[in-house]
Phi, psi and omega in degrees: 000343178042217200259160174271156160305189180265321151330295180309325194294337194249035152267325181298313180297268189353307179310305182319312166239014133322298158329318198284314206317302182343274160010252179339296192321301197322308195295299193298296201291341164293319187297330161323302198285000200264318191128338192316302190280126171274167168292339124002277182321310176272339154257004144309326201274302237298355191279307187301132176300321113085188169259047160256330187275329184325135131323113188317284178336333185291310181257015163287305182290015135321296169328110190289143214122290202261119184298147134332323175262349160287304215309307204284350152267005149295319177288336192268302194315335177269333180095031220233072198310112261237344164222060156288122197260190169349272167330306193277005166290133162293139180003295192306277230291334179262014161301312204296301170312294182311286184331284165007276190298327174288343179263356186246339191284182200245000000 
């Protein structure tokens, strides 16, 4: 097998980081599910790539509290698409969401 190319060196690279976003995400939404985070919180975050890719849906259902088949049926009831991610939300819309999560927990 000798050194690797540049192709295997920028595939290596990808995987690496690939891995890391993986990382992160795992880390917000756990910190999410504990209480550690607000949902507040997670879109202060949104700069990050990241937690720029999380799915709004995602992290609704994150919330501790809020079942999965309410969350996503409070987001299509808003008009509001659950895989959507993070990043590509507008303002309004993660107002809407956070309203979401304070009327579904439990």
């Amino acid at each position: 097998m000798g050194t690797p190319t540049g192709a295997e060196d920028g595939r290596a690279a990808a995987l690496g980081w690939a891995a890391h976003l993986r990382q992160v995400r795992a880390s917000i939404l756990s910190a999410l599910g504990s209480g550690e985070l607000s949902l507040e919180g997670c879109f202060e975050l949104h700069e990050d790539p990241a937690v720029a890719a999380i799915h709004v849906g995602r992290l609704l259902e994150s919330v501790p509290g809020i079942r999965k088949v309410d969350a996503r049926r409070a987001l299509d009831s808003a008009g509001i698409a659950g895989d959507v991610s993070l990043g590509a939300t507008p303002v309004r819309e993660r107002a809407v969401v956070i309203e979401i999560a304070n009327s579904l927990r439990t």
